[in-house]
C-alpha positions as CSV (number, residue, x, y, z in Angstrom):
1,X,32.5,-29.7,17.5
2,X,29.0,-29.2,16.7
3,X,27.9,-25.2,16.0
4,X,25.9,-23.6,18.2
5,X,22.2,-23.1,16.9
6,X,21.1,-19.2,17.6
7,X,17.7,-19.1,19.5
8,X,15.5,-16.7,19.1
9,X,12.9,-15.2,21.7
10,X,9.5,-13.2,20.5
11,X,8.6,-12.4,23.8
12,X,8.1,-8.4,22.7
13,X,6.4,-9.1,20.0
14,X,3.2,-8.3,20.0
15,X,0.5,-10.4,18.4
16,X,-4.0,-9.9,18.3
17,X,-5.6,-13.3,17.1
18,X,-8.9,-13.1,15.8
19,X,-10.9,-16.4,15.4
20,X,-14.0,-17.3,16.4
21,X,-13.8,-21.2,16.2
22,X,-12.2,-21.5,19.5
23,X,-10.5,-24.7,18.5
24,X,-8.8,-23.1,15.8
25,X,-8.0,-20.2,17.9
26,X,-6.7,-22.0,20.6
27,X,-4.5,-24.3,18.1
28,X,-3.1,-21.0,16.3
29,X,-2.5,-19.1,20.1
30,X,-0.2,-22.4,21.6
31,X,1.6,-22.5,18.6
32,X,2.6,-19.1,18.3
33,X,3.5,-19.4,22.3
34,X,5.6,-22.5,21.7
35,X,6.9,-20.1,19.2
36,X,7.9,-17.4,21.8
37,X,5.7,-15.3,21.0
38,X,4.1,-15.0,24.7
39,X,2.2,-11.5,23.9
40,X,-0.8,-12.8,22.4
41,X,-3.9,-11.7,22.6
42,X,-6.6,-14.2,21.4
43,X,-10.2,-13.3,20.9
44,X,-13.7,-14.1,19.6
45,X,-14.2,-10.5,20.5
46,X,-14.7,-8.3,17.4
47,X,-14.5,-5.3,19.8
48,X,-11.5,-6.2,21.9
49,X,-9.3,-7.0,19.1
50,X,-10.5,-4.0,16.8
51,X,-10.0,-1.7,20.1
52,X,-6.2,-3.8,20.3
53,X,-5.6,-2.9,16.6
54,X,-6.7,1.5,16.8
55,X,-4.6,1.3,20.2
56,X,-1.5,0.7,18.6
57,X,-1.0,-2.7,20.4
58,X,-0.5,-4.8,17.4
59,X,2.6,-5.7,15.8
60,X,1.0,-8.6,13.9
61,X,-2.5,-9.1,13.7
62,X,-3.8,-12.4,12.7
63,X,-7.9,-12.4,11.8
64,X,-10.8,-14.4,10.6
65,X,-12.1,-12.1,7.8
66,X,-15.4,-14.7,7.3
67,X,-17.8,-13.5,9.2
68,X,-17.0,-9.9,9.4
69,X,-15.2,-9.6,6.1
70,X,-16.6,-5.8,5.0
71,X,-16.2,-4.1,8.3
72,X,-12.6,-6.0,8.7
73,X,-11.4,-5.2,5.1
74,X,-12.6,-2.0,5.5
75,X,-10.9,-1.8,8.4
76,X,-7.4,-2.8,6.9
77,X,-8.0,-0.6,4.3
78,X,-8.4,2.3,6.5
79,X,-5.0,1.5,8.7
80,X,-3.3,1.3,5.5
81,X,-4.6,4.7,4.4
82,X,-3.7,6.0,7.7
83,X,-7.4,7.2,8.5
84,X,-7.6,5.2,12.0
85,X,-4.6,4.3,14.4
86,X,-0.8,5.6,14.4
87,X,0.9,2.8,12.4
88,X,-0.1,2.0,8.8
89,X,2.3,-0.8,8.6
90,X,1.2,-3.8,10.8
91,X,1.7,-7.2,9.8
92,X,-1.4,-8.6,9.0
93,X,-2.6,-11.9,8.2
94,X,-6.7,-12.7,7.3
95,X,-7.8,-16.3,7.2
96,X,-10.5,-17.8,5.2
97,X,-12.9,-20.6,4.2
98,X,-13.4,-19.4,1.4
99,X,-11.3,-19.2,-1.8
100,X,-14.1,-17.8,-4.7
101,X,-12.3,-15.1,-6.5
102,X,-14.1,-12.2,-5.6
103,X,-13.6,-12.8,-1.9
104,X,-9.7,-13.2,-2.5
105,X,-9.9,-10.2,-3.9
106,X,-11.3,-7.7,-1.2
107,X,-9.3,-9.1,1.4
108,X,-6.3,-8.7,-0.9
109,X,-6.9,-5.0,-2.3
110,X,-7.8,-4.0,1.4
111,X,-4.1,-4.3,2.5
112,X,-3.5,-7.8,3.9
113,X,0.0,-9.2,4.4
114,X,-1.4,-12.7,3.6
115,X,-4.4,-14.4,3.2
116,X,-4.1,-17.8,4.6
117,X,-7.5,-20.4,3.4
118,X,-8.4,-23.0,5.4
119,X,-7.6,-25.8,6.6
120,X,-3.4,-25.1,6.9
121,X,-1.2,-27.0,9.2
122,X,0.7,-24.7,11.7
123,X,4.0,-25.1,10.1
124,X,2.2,-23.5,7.3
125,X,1.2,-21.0,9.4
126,X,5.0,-20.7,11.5
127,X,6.3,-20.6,7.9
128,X,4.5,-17.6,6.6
129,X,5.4,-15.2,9.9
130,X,8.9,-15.8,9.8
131,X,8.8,-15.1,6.0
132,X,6.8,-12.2,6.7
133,X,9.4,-11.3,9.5
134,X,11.9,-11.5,7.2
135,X,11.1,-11.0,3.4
136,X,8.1,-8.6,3.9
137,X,7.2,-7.0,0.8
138,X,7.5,-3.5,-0.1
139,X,4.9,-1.5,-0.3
140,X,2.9,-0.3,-3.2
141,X,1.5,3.7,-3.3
142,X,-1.0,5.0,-5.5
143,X,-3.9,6.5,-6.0
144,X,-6.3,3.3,-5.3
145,X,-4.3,1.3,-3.0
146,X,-1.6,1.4,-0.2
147,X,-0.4,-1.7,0.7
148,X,2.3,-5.0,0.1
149,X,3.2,-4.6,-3.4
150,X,1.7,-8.1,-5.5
151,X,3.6,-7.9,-8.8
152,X,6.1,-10.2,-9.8
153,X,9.8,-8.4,-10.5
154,X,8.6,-8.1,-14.3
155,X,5.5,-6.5,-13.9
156,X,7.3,-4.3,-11.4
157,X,10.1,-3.3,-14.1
158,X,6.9,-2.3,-16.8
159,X,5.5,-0.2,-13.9
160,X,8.4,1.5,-13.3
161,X,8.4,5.4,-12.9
162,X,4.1,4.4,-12.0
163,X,4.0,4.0,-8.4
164,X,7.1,3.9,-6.5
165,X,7.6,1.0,-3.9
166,X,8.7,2.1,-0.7
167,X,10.3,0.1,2.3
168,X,7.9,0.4,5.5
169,X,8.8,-0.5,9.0
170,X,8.3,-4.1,9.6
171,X,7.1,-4.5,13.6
172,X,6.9,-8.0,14.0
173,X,10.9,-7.7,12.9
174,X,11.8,-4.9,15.0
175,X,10.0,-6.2,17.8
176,X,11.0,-9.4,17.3
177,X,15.0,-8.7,17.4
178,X,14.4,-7.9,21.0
179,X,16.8,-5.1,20.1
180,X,15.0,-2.1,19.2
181,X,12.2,0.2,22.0
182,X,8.9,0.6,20.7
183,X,9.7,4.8,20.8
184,X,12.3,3.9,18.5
185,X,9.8,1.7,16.2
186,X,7.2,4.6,16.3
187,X,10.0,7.1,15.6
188,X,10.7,4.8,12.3
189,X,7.2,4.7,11.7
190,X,6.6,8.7,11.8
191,X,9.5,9.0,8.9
192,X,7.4,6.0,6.8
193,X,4.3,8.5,7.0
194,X,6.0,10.9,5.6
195,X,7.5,9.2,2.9
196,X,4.1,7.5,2.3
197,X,2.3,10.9,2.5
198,X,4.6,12.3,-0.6
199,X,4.1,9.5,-3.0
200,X,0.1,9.2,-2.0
201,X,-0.2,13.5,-2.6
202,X,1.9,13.0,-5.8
203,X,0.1,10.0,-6.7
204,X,-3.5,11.6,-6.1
205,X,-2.2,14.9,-8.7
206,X,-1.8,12.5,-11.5
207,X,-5.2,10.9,-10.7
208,X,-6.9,14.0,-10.5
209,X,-5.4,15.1,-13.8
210,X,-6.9,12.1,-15.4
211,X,-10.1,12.1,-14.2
212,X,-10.6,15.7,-14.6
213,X,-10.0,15.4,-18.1
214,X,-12.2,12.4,-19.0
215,X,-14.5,14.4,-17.4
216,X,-13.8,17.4,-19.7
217,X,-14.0,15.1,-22.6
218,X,-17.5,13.9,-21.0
219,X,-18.6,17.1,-21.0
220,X,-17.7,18.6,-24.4
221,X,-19.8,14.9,-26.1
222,X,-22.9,15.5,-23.4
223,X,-22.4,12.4,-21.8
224,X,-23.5,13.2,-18.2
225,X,-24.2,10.1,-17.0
226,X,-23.6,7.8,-14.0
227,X,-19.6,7.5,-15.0
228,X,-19.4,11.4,-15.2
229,X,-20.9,11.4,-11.4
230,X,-18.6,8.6,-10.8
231,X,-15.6,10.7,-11.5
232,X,-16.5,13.4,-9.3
233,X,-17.3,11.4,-6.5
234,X,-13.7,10.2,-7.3
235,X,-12.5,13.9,-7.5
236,X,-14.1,14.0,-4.5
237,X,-12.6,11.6,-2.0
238,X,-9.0,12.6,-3.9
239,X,-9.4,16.2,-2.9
240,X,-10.4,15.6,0.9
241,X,-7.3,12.6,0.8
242,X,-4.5,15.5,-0.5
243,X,-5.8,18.0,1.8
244,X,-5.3,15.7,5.2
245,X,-1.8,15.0,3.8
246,X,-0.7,18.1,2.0
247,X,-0.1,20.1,5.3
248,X,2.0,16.6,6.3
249,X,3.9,17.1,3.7
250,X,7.2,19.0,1.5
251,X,4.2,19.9,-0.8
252,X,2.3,22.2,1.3
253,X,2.6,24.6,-1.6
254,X,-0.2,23.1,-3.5
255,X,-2.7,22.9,-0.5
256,X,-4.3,25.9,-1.3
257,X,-5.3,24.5,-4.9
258,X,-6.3,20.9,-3.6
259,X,-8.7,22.9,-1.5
260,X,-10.0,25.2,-4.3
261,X,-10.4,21.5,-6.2
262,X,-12.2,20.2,-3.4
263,X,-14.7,23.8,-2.9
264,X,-15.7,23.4,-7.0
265,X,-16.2,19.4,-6.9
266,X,-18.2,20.3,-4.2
267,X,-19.9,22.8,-6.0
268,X,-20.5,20.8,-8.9
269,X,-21.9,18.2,-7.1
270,X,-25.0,19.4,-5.9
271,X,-26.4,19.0,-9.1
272,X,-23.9,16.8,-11.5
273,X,-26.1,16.5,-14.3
274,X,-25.9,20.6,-15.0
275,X,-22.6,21.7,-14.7
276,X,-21.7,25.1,-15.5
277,X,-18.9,25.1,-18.5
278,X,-16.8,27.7,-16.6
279,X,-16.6,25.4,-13.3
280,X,-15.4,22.6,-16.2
281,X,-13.3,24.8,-17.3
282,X,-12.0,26.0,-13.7
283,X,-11.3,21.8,-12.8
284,X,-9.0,21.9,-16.2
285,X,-7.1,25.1,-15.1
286,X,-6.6,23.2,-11.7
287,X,-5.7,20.3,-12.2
288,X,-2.9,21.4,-14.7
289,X,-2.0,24.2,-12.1
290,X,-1.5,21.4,-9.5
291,X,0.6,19.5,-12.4
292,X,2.8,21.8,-12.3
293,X,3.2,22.6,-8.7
294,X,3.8,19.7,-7.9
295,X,6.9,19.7,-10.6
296,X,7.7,22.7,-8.6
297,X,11.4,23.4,-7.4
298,X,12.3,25.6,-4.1
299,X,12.5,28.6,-6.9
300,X,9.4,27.9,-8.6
301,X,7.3,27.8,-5.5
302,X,6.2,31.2,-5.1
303,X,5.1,30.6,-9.4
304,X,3.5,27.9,-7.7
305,X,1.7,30.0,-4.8
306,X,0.9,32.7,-7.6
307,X,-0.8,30.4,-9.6
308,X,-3.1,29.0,-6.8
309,X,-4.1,32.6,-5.7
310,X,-5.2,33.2,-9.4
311,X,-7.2,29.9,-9.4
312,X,-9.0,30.6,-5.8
313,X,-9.5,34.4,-7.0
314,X,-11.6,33.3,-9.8
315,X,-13.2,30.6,-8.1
């Protein structure tokens, strides 16, 4: 008796194609119908599929980065970082002429699933969304990037204790099991944030640590130069990025200090090549203080809390 084969229907799946060579486009759109996956949107229409993505109606979003490739890797970058949009975690897939390095590169630190070059055949392209429906990677949280995790299982091992990988909702799997609401999927989403939110606020302490003391270190040798402005500019976005997720967080404790950090960059900044030694001096003080609150335990939050009001009292 032959065994049954299971089917499988993608018909609440939600897909945006981007492409504007319209034989491509329309090539990609049949096959992913043939595929069952009958929600696709397909478009030549920078606007309409951008307006598709910040509306929350993408589970997968396939796109030609070519033409458009800064305001569309900027654009990953900024659903990944949860700046635009509700979901961080939509499949994404950008496609390419072009294989130089530098190229890969942007499309690759900016988030992307996949980056598929050109010319593929469509059971390439079949290939890589079922894997990505079922063996999506995990993702990787830091100070510099959020996104699918790229290192092998040995580099992952020497990392370890670095960034932590965490497991994000996958929606072209949850859609596509035809099993699960898309309140549900949001409501899986929502706890992702906050587990994202944690390891980015942790992960921006111990970047704000480091810069603060090479600038310190700058400082102290007289080397104000383009690096030290750099660095601040750094300390800059940090600060603003812990604040919008602090509140968001189990670390609200230590928003008071990421906003004194962000008041003195601030201060610093309007004239980076004279810094006064006791706002230096003040950056040291906090970032060690938010060290240490963020080490904090339920008992040692109101140390915590005392600490910051000392801080922002001399600031």
């Amino acid at each position: 008796m032959a065994t049954k084969q299971t089917s499988h229907c993608y018909d609440k799946t939600r897909i945006v194609l981007y492409e504007n060579d319209a034989d491509v486009r329309q090539t990609i759109k049949s096959t992913l119908i043939r595929g069952t996956f009958s929600q696709t949107l397909a478009t030549s229409s920078f606007k309409t599929a951008q307006s598709a993505i910040f509306n929350n109606e993408a589970d997968m979003f396939v796109v030609d980065i070519d033409n458009e490739k800064d305001d569309l890797c900027t654009l990953m970058r900024k659903i990944r970082h949860h700046q635009i949009g509700d979901n961080p975690f939509p499949v994404s897939v950008a496609l390419s002429n072009h294989s130089d390095f530098k190229h890969i590169r942007k499309a690759v630190n900016s988030g992307f699933d996949v980056l598929l070059l050109k010319p593929f055949s469509m059971t390439t392209f079949m290939a890589r969304v079922h894997h990505l429906m079922y063996h999506r990677s995990p993702f990787s949280v830091n100070a510099d990037y959020i996104g699918p995790d790229r290192r092998t299982k040995e580099r992952n091992k020497a990392k370890q204790g670095s960034d932590k990988l965490i497991t994000v909702p996958n929606p072209l799997a949850i859609m596509g099991s035809g099993k699960v609401s898309v309140a549900l999927m949001n409501q899986s989403i929502q706890e992702a944030i906050s587990q994202l939110n944690e390891q980015r606020v942790k992960a921006n302490g111990e970047k704000a640590s480091e810069i603060i003391e090479e600038m310190a270190s700058r400082y102290m040798l007289n080397e104000l130069d383009h690096i030290f402005v750099q660095n601040l500019e750094k300390l800059n976005f940090i600060g603003k990025d812990m604040n919008q997720r602090l509140k968001r967080s189990k670390f609200g404790h230590v928003a008071e200090l990421s906003d004194t950090l962000s008041t003195v960059v601030s201060k610093v900044l309007r004239d980076p090549m004279n810094p006064a030694s006791k706002d230096i001096e003040l950056l040291q003080n906090l970032g060690k203080a938010i060290d240490r609150a963020f080490q904090a335990n339920e008992g040692e939050i109101g140390v915590a809390q005392s600490i910051s009001e000392t801080v922002r009292a001399v600031a």
